[in-house]
C-alpha positions as CSV (number, residue, x, y, z in Angstrom):
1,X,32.7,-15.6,-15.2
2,X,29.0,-16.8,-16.1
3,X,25.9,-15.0,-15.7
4,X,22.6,-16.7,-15.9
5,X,19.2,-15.0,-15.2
6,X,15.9,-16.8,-14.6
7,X,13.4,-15.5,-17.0
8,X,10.3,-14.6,-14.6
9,X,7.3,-16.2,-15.2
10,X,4.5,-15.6,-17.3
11,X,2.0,-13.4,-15.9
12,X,-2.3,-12.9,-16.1
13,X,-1.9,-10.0,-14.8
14,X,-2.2,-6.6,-17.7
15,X,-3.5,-3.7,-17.8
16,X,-5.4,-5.3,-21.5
17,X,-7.3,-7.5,-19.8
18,X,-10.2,-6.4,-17.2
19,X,-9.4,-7.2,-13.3
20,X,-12.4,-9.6,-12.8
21,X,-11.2,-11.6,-16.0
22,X,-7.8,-12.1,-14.0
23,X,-9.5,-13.4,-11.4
24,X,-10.6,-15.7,-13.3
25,X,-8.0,-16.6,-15.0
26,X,-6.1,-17.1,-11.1
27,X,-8.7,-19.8,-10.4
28,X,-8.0,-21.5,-14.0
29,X,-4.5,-22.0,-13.5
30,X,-5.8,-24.4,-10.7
31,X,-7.8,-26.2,-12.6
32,X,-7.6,-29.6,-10.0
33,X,-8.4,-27.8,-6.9
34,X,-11.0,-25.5,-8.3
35,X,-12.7,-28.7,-9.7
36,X,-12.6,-30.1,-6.2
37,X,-13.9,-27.1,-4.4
38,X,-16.8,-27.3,-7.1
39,X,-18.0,-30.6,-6.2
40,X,-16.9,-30.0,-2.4
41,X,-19.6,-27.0,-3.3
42,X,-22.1,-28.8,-4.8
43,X,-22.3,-31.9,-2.2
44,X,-22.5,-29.1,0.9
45,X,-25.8,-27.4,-1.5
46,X,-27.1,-30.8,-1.6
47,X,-26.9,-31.7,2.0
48,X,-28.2,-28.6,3.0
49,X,-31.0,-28.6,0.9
50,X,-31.6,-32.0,2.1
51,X,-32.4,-30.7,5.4
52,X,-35.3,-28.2,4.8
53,X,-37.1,-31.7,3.0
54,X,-36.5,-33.9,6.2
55,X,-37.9,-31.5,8.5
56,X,-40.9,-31.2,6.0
57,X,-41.4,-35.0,6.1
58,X,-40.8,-34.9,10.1
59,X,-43.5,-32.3,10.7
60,X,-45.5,-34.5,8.3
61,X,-45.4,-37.7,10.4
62,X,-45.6,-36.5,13.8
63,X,-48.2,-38.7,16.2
64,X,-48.6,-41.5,12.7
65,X,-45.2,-43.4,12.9
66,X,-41.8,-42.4,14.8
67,X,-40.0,-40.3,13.7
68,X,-36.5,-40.8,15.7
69,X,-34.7,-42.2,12.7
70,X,-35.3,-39.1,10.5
71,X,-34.3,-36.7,13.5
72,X,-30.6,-39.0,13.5
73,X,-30.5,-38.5,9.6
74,X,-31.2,-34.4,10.2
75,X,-28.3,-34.9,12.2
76,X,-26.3,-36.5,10.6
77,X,-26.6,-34.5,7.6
78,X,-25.6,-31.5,9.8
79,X,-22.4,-32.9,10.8
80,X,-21.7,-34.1,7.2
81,X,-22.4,-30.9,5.8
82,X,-20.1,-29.1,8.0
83,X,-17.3,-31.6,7.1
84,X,-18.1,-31.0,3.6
85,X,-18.0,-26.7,4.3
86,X,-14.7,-26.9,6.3
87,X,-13.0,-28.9,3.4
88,X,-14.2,-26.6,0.6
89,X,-13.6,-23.8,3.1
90,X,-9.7,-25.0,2.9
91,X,-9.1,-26.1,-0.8
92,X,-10.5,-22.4,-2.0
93,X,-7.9,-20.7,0.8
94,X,-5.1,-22.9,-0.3
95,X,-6.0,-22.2,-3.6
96,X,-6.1,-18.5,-3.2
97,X,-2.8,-18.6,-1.0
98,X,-1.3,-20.3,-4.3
99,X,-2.9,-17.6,-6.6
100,X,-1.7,-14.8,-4.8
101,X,2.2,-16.6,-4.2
102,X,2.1,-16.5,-7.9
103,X,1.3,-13.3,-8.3
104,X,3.7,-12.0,-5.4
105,X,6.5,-13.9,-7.2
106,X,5.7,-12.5,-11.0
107,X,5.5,-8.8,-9.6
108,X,8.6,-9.4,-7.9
109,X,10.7,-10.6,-10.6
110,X,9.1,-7.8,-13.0
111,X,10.2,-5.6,-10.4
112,X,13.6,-6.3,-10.1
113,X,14.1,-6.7,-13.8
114,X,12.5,-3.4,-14.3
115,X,14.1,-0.5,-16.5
116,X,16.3,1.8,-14.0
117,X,14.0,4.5,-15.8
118,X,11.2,2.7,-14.0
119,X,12.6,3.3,-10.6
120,X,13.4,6.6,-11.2
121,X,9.6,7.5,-11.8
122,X,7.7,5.4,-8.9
123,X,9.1,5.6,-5.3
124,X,10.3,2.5,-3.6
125,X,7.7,2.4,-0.8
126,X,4.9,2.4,-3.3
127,X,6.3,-0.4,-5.3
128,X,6.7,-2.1,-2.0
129,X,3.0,-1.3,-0.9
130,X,1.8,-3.1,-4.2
131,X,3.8,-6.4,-3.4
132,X,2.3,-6.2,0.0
133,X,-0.9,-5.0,0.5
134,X,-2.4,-5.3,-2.5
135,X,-1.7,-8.4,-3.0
136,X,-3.6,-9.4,0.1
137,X,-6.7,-7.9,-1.5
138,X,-6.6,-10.3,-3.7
139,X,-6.5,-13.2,-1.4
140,X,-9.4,-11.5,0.4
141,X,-11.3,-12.1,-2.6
142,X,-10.8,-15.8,-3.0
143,X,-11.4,-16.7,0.8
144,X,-14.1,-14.0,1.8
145,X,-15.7,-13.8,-1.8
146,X,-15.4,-16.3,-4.3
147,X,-15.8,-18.8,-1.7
148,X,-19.3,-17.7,-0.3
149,X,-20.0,-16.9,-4.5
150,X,-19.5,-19.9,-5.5
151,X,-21.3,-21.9,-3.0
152,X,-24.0,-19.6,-2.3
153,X,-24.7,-19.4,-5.9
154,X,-25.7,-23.2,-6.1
155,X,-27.1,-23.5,-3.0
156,X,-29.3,-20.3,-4.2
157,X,-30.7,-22.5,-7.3
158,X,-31.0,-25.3,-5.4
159,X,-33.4,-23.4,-3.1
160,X,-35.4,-21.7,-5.8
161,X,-36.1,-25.3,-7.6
162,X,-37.5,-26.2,-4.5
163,X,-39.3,-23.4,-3.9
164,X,-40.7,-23.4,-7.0
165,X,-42.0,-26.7,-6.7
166,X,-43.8,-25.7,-3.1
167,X,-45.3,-22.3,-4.3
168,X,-44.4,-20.2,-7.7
169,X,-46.6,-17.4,-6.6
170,X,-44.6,-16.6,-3.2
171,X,-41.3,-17.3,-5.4
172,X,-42.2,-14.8,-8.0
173,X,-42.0,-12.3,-5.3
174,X,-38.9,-13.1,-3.5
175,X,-37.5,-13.4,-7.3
176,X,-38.6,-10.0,-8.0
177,X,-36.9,-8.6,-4.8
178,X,-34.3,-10.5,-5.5
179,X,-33.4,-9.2,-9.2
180,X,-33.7,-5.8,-7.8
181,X,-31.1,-5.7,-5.0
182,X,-28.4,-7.5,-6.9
183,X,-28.7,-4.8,-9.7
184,X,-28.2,-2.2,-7.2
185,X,-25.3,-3.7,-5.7
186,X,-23.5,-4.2,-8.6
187,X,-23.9,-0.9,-9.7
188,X,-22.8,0.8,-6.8
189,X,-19.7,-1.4,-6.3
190,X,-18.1,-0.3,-9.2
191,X,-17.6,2.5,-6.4
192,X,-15.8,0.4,-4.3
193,X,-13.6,-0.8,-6.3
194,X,-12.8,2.8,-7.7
195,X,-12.4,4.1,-4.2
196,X,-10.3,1.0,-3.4
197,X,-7.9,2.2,-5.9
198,X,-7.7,5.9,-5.0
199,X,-7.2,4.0,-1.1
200,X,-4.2,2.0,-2.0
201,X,-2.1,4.6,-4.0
202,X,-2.7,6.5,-0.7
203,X,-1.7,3.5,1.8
204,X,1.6,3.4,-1.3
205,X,2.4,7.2,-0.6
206,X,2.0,6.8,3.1
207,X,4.5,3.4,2.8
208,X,7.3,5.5,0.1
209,X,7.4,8.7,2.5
210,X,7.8,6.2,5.6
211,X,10.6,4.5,3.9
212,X,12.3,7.8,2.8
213,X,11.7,9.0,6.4
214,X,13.2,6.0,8.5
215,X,16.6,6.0,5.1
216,X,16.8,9.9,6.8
217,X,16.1,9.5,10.6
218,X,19.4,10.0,12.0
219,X,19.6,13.6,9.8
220,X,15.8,13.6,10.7
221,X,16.6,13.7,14.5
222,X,19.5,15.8,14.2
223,X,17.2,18.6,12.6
224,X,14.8,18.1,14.9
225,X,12.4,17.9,11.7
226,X,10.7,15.2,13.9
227,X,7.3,17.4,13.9
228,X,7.4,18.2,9.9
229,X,7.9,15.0,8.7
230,X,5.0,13.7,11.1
231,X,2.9,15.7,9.4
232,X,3.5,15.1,6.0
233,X,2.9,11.3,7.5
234,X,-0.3,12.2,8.7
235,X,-1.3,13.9,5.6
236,X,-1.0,10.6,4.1
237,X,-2.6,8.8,6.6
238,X,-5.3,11.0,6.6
239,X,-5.7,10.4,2.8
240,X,-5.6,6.4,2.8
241,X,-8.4,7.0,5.7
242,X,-10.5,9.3,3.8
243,X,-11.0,7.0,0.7
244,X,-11.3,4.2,3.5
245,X,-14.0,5.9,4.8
246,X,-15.9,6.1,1.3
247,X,-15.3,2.6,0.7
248,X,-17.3,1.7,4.4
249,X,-19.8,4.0,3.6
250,X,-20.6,2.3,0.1
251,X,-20.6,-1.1,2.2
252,X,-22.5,0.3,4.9
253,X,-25.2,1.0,3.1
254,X,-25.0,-2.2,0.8
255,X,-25.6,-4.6,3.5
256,X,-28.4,-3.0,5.3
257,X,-30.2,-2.5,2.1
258,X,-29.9,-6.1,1.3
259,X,-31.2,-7.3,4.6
260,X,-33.9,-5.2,4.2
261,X,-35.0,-6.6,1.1
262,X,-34.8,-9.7,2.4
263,X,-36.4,-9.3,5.4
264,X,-39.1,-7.6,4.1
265,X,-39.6,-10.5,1.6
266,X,-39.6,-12.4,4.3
267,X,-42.5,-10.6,6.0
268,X,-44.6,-10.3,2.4
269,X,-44.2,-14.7,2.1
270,X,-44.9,-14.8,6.5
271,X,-48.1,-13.2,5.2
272,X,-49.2,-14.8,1.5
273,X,-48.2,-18.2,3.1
274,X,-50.2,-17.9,6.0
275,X,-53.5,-16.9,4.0
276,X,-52.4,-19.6,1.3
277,X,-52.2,-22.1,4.6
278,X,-55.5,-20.8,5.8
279,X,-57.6,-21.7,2.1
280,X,-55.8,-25.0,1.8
281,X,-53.5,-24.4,-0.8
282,X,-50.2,-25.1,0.6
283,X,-50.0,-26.9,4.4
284,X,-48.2,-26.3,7.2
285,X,-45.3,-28.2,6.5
286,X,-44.8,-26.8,3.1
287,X,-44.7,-23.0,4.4
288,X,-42.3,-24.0,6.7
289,X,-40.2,-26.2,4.2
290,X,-40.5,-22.5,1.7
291,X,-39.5,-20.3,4.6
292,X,-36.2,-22.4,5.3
293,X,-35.4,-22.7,1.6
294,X,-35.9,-18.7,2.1
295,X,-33.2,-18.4,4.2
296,X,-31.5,-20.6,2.0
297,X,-31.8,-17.7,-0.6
298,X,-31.1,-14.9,1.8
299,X,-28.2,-15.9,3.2
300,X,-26.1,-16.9,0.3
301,X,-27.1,-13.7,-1.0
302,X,-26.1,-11.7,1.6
303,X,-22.7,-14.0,1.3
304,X,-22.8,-12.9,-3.0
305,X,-23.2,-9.3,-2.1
306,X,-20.5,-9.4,0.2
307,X,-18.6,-10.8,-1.9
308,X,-18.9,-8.5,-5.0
309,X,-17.6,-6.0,-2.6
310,X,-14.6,-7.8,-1.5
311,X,-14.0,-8.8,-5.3
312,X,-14.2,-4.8,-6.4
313,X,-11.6,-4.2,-3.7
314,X,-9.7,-7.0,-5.5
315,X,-9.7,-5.3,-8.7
316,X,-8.8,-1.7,-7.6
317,X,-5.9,-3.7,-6.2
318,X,-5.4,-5.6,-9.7
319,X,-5.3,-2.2,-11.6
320,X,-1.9,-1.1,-9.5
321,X,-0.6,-4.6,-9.8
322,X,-1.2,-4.0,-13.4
323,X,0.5,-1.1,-13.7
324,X,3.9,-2.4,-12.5
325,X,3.5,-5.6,-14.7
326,X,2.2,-3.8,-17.7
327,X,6.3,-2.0,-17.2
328,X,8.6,-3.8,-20.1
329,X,11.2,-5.7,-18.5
330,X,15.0,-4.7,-19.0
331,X,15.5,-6.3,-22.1
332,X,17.9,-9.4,-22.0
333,X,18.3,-10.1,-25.3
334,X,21.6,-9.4,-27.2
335,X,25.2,-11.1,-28.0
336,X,27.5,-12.1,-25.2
337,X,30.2,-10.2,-24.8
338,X,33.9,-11.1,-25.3
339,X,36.4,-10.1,-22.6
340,X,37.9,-6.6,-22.8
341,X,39.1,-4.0,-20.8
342,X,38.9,-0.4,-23.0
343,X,36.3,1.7,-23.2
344,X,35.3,4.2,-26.1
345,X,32.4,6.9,-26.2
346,X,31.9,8.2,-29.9
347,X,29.5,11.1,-30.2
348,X,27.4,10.3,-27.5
349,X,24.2,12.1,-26.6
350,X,21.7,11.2,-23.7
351,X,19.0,13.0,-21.7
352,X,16.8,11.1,-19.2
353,X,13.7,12.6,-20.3
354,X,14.0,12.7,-23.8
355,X,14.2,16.9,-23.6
356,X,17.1,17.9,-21.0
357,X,20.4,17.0,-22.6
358,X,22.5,15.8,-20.1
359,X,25.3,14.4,-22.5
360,X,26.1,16.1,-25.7
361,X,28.6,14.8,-28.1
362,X,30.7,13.3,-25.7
363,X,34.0,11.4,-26.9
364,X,36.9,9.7,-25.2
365,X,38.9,7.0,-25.0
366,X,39.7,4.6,-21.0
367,X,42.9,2.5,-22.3
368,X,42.8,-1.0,-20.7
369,X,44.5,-1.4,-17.5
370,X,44.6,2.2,-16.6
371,X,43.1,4.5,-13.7
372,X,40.9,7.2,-15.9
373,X,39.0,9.9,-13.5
374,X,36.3,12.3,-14.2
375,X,36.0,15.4,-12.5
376,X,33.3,18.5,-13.4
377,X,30.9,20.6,-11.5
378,X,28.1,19.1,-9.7
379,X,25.4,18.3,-12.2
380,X,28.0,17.9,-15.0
381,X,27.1,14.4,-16.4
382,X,29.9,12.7,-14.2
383,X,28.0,9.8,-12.9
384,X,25.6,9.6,-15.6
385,X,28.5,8.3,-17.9
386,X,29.1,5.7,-15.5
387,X,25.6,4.4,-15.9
388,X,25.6,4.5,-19.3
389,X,28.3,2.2,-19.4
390,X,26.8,-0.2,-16.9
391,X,24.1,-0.2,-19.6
392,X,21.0,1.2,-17.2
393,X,20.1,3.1,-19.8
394,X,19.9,3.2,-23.3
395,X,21.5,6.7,-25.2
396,X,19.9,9.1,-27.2
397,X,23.0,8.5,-30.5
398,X,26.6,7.5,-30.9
399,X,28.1,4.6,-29.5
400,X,29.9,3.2,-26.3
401,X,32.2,0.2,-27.3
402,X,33.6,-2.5,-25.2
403,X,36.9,-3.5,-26.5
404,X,35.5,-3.2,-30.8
405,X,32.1,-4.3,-28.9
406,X,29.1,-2.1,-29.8
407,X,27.4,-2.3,-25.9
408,X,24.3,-1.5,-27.8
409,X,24.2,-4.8,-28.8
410,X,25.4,-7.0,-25.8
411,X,23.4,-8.7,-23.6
412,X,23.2,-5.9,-20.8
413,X,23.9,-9.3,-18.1
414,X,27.4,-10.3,-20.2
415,X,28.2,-6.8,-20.2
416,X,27.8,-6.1,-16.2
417,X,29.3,-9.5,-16.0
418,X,33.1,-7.8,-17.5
419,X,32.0,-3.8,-15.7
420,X,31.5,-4.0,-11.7
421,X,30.3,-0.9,-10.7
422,X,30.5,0.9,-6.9
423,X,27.8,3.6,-6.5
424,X,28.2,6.4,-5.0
425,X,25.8,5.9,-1.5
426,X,27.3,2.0,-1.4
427,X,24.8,-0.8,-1.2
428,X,24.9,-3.0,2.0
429,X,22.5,-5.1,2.5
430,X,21.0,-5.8,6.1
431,X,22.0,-9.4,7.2
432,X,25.5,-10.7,7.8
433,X,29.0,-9.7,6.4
434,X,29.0,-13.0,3.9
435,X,25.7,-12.6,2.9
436,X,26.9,-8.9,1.2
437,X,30.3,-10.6,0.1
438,X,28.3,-13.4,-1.9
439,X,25.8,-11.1,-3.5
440,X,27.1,-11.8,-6.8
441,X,29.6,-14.3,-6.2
442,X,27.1,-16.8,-4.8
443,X,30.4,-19.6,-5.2
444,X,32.9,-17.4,-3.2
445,X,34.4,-19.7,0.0
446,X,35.3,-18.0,3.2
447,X,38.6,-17.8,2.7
448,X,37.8,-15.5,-0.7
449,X,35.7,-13.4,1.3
450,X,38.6,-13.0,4.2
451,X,41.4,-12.3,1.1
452,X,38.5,-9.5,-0.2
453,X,38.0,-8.4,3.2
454,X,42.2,-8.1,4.0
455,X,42.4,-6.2,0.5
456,X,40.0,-3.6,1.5
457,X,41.8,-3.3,5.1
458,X,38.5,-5.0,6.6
459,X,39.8,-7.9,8.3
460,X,40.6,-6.6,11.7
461,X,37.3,-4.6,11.8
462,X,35.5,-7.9,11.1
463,X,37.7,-10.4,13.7
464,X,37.0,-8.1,16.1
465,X,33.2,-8.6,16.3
466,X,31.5,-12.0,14.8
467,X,33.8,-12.3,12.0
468,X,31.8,-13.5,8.3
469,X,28.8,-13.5,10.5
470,X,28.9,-10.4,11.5
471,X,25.4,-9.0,11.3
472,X,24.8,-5.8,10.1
473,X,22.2,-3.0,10.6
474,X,19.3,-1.9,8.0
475,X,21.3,-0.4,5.2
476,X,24.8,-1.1,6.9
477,X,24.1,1.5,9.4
478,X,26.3,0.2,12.1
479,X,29.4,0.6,9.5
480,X,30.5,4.0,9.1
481,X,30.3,5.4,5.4
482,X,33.9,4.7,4.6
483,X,33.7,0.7,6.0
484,X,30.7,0.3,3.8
485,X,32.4,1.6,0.5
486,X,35.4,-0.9,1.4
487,X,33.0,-3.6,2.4
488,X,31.5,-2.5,-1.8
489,X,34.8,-2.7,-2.9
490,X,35.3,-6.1,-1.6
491,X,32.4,-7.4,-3.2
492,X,33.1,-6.6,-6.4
493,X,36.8,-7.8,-6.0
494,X,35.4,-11.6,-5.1
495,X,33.8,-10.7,-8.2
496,X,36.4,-10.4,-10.5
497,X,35.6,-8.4,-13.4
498,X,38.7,-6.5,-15.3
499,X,36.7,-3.1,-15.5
500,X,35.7,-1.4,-12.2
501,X,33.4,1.9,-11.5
502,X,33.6,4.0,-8.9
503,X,31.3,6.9,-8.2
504,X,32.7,9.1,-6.1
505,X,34.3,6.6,-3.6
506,X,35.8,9.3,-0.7
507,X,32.3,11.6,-1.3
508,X,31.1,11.2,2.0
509,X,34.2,10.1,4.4
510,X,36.4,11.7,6.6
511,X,40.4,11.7,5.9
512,X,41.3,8.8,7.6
513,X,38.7,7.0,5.6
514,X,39.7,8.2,2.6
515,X,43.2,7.3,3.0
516,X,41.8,3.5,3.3
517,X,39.5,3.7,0.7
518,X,42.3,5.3,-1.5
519,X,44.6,1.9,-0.2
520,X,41.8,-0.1,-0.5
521,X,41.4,1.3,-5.0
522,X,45.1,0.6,-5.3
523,X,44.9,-2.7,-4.3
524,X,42.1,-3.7,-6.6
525,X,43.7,-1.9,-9.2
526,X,46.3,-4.1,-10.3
527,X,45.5,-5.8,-13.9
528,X,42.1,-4.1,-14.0
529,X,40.7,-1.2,-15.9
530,X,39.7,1.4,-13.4
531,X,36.7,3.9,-13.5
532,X,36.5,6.8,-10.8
533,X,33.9,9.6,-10.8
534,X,35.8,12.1,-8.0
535,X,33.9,14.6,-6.0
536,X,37.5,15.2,-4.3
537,X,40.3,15.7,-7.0
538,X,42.7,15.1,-4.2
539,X,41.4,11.2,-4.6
540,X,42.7,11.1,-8.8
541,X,45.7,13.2,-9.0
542,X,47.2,10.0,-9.5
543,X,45.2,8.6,-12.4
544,X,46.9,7.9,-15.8
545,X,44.2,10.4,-17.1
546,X,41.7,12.5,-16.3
547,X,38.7,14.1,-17.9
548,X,36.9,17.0,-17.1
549,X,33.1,17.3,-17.9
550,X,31.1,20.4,-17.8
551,X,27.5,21.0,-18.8
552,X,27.5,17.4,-20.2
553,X,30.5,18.2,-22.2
554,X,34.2,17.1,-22.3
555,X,36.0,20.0,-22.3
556,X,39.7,18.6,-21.2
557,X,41.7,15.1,-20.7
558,X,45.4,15.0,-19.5
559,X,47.1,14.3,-15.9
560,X,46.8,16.0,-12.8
561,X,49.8,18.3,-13.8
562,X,48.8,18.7,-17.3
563,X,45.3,19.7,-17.0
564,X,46.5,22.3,-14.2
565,X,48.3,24.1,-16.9
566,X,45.5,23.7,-19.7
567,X,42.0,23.9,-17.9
568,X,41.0,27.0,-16.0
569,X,37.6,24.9,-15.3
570,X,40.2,22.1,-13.8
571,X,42.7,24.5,-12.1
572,X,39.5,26.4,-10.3
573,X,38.5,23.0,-9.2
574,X,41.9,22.1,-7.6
575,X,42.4,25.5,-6.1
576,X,39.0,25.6,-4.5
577,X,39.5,22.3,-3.2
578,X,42.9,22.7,-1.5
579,X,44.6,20.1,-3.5
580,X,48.1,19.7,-3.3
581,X,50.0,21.7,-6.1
């Protein structure tokens, strides 16, 4: 059987490099349309600047010549010039849609390929919230602020070139207001986009306790916890609103300060132009040319202020992408590994945080096509030793050998491809019944997937409803808990690896499930190497050998009838689970 993973892609996005440099470097990697949307940019400046100089020159002539053939040209430039905007308009949101599906797809393939350690310290909701929401910040800031930037900026020099040319007095004083504002804003954005922040981890909490909630709603309504878990909701909410409200109150503020600057500019040239009029110095036609090219100024930089703010949000967003992308990927380097079906632990030790041992010492031996169980107390390190084996995480010392193989130094993909592994809580998948039988047997025809399905004593359940196409609920929900280990099982039987874990397969199901769950192991069983983690002994007393684990510690291996002779900690076990004697 081959494996073959797709390497994700390289990524701009780090925690080393400042948000507004990524950006940046978003709009680089589209070199083409950026280049476009720059010219597109510069020709829309143009023709609007075009228009305050027409006017100028149609004022100018009035009652000496006609003046009809200049008013078509002001139109014509208007309609031109809105061509022009609406194109840029859609290269820069095309181009932004293209950033951002990069960026969706480079924090989605870091996320799947991140360290099982990873998962176990951020909740799945938040890491959802990033792909999602924040992400969409980011597009914000191409379409609703480097656009406007980037085209108000040049239509903002424009202007001043020709204003200076009309008056430098009356531009030295909407240059001085001018200078002022913008320092302001950008120094009270950096609020926003810390606030922006603060708002998404809050939106991420509200999303993980929401997708914890609905994984729980059937125990959720049976509890009638209903009211509790509302309001631990709503304390969430409540958060992602507060720091909402900060960030519109920054805004707030921003804008009107802005347009009173610029209005009150606007008041101060009314009233130097008029006097400047009056004396001769300037006519009528130029004040009116200067106040256009005003507006000119002002409204581009009401767009630029805008924008900063929309581009803050963007990088409070960038920082959490950052985070997950600044993770380390499971590594996939190492050897491939040669088929075998033995295991060996020598000396093992392990603890999760680096502090707790959870395994100490441990040492055994799973001989190749055998059933080996492990029983132990709840807590004990059972499952644990499972997921050392599947390689999801690294130990602390000793060694785990595949055959004479070192796992250590195995590609972790060659070694999964040899181990399947059932967890405990099986994984369906909500879509159809082939779409969960081909999960990792892409290849697998329907009549595999009918043989799987008839091993596991699935086929009748199946026929019965849509057959292969039988769609199933979010999480498998309209199987019952024994179906969905047997539907597991069958998916790693199309499969086909020699080894095969099971964590705790009968946990959770009643008797008549485990009795087909128990059919269902034996008749994957033959020629393979078999695993089981049992929370009921009742499901191993059959197993070639069994090892009992206690405090992360191996403290007996034998049979069923053995270890009920030698192990107290085993005997307790059987007799307070009713097994048969």
């Amino acid at each position: 059987m081959t494996v073959s993973q797709k390497p994700p892609s390289p990524t701009v996005i780090t925690a080393s490099r400042p948000p507004f440099r990524v950006l940046l470097t978003m709009l680089a990697h589209h070199k083409g349309a950026l280049t476009l949307a720059l010219v597109l940019s510069v020709a829309g400046a143009v023709l609007s600047l075009m228009q305050p100089l027409l006017i100028n020159n149609i004022i100018s002539r009035i009652g000496e010549v006609s003046v009809t053939p200049l008013v078509w040209g002001l139109v014509g430039l208007l309609i031109i010039s809105s061509v022009v905007s609406a194109l840029q308009l859609y290269v820069m949101t095309r181009t932004a849609e293209s950033a951002v599906l990069t960026t969706r797809r480079q924090l989605a393939a870091r996320m799947l390929r991140l360290p099982v350690r990873v998962y176990d310290r951020h909740r799945a909701g938040d890491l959802v919230t990033r792909l999602g929401s924040d992400t969409t910040l980011i597009r914000a800031a191409f379409t609703g602020g480097l656009i406007d930037a980037i085209g108000g900026t040049v239509m903002m020099i424009g202007a001043v070139i020709l204003m200076a040319l009309i008056d430098v007095l009356m531009l030295s004083i909407v240059l001085a207001v001018v200078v002022f504002t913008m320092i302001v804003v950008i120094g009270v954005s950096r609020l926003i986009q810390k606030y922006t922040k603060k708002a998404q981890a809050a939106v991420g909490e509200l999303g993980a306790d929401m997708d914890r909630a609905l994984g729980a709603i059937r125990t959720i309504r049976a509890t009638g916890a209903e009211p509790r878990v509302e309001e631990g909701l709503n304390a969430d909410a409540q958060e992602a609103f507060d720091m909402g409200v900060v960030v519109a109150k920054i805004g707030a503020a921003l804008r009107p300060a802005t347009g009173l600057a610029m209005q009150g500019s606007f008041l101060v040239v009314l009233g130097i132009g008029g006097a400047r009029v009056a004396t001769g110095d300037i006519t009528v036609a130029d004040l009116v040319s200067f106040v256009l090219y005003l507006f000119m100024v002002s409204m581009p930089l009401g767009q630029i202020f805008g924008a900063i703010t929309t581009v803050r949000q963007a990088m409070g967003a960038i920082e959490r992408i950052s985070e997950i992308m600044d993770e380390e990927p499971e590594p996939t380097t190492g050897a491939p590994a040669q088929p075998a079906r033995d295991l060996t632990f020598e000396n093992v030790t392990f603890s999760y945080d680096g502090e707790t041992t959870v395994l100490e010492d441990v040492s055994f031996h799973i001989p190749a096509g055998k059933k080996t169980a492990f029983v132990g107390p709840s807590g004990s390190g059972k499952s644990t030793i499972l997921a050392l084996i599947e390689r999801f995480y690294d130990i602390d010392s000793g060694r785990i050998l595949l055959g004479s193989q070192d796992t250590a130094e195995l590609s972790r993909a060659s070694v999964r491809s040899i181990i399947g592994y059932v967890e405990q809580e099986a994984a369906v998948l909500s879509g159809t019944v082939r779409e969960n039988l081909l999960l990792g047997s892409a290849d697998a025809s329907d009549e595999r997937c009918w043989w799987a399905l008839d091993q596991v004593n699935l086929r009748a359940r199946m026929e019965e409803a849509d057959g292969l196409d039988t769609v199933l609920g979010d999480r498998g929900l309209s199987l019952s808990g024994g179906q969905r280990q047997r539907l597991a099982l069958a998916r790693m039987l199309l499969m086909d690896t020699p080894v095969l874990l099971l964590d705790e397969p009968t946990s959770a199901v009643d008797s008549q499930n485990e009795q087909l769950i128990l059919d269902s192991i034996d008749a994957i069983a033959e020629d393979r190497t078999l695993v089981v983690v049992a929370h009921r002994l009742s499901t191993v007393t059959d197993a070639d050998q069994i090892i009992v684990i206690d405090v992360g510690r191996v403290v007996a291996t034998g049979t069923h009838t053995e270890l009920l002779t030698n192990s107290p900690i085993y005997r307790d076990l059987a007799s307070r689970q009713l097994l048969d004697k």
